[in-house]
N, C-alpha and C positions, 0 to 999 in steps of 0.2 A: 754704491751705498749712498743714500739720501745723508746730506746733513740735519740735523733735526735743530731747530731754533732754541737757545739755552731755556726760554721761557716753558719749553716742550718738555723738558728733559724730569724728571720726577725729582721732587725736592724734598719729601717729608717720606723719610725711609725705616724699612726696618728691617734690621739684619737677623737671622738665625743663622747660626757658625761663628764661633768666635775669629778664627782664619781670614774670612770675609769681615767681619766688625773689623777687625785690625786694616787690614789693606782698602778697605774705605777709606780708616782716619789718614793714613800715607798716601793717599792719592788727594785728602784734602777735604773729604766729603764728612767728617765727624759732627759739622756743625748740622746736617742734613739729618742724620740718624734719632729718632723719634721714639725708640725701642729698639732691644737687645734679646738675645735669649741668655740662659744662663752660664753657655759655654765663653762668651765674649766679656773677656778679664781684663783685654787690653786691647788702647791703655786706661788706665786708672779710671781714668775720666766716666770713660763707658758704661763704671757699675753705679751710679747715678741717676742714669737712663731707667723709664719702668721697663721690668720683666718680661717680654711674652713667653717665659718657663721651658723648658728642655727643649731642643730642634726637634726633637722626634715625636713630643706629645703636644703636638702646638695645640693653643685654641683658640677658633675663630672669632668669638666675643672679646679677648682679652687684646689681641693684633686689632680688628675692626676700631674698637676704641678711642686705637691713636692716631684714628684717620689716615693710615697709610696711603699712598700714593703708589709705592712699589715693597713688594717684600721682597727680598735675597737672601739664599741659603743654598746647601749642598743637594746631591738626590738625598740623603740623607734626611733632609726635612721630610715633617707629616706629621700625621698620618693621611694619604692621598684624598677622603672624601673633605678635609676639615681646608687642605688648600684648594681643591673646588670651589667651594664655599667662598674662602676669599677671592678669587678670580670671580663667582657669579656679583659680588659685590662691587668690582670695579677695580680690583687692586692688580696691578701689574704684579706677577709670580715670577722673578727668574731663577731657575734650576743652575746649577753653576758642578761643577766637574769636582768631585770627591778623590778622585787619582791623585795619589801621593807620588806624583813626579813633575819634571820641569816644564815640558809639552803640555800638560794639564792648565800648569800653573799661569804659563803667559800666556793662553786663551783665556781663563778668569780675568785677568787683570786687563786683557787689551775689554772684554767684555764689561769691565767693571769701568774702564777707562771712559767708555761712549757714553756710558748711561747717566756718569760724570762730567762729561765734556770736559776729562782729562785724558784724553790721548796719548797726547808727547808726554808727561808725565809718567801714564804708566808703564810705559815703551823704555825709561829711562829707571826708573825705581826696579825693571824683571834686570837691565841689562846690570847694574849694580847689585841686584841679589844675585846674580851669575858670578860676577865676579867675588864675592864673599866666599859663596862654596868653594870657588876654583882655588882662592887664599888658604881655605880652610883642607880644603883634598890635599894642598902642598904639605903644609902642618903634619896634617896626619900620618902621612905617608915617610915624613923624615921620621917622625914617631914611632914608625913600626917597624922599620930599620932597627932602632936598638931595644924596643919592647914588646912582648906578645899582646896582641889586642885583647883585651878584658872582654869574657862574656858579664852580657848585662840583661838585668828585666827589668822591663818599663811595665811600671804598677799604673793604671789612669781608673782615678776615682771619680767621679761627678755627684754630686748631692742628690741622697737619694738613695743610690746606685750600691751594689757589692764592685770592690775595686776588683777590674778587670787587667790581665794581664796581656798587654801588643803582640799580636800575632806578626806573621808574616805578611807582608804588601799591604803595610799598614802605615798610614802619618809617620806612626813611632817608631815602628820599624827603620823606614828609611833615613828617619833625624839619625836613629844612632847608627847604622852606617855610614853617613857622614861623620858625624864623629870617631868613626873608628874603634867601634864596639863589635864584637857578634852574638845578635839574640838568640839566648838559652831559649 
């Protein structure tokens, strides 16, 4: 793999996926971010930034705007002819892994790491979120020893939107099996 020169590296960014908005600002890159979509709440800071509106109904005049350099989101972004559109315009597009698991996760970040020229950073902020869950799997586990795991539903509303209820092999899903829930 090529080193690319920091000058190379895209500087005026704009994230759809809140997940992604978040693990930009921890790997350092917040000052770079130029626009947000709606889902990116954190941190604070974030909702500041102008809007490019829901990840899923992007539009290419409202992203084009802010001059992006590189846009970042889930497959989840779209709708596929509107991110054409910005690639025909110049914008670097990267698609980034929507799997709500670990193997998913440190390919986003070693991937979000380059485009950063935070590498050893991101290599270090996966190996510390490993260790969180590993903390938190112990927790739970003394916990369920003396208590039955609570079924739970995760309600997820978006503006807009009728709140939807987390399926299975879903974000929410897996948050609350780490926590030590079982989704009704």
């Amino acid at each position: 793999s090529h080193h690319v020169a920091a000058t190379e590296l895209p500087q005026r960014w704009v994230s759809a996926g809140g997940a992604l908005s978040e693990w930009v600002s921890a790997l350092g890159g917040e000052s770079k971010l130029v626009g947000v979509d709606t889902t990116s709440q954190h941190p604070e800071a974030l909702k500041a930034l102008p809007s490019i509106g829901y990840q899923r109904q992007l539009s290419a005049e409202g992203i084009l705007s802010l001059r992006p350099q590189i846009l970042v989101g889930t497959e989840e972004m779209g709708p596929p002819p509107i991110l054409s559109q910005i690639r025909n315009a110049g914008v670097q597009v990267e698609l980034f892994s929507a799997q709500p698991d670990l193997p998913a996760l440190q390919s986003n970040l070693q991937h979000l790491g380059k485009l950063l020229g935070a590498e050893g950073r991101a290599s270090k902020l996966f190996e510390s979120y490993q260790q969180q869950l590993d903390q938190q799997k112990v927790r739970v586990t003394k916990a369920q020893l003396s208590q039955p795991s609570p079924g739970v539903l995760v309600l997820i509303g978006h503006a807009g939107g009728k709140p939807l209820i987390a399926g299975k092999d879903t974000s929410a899903d897996w948050l609350l099996q780490r926590a030590g829930g079982h989704n009704l």
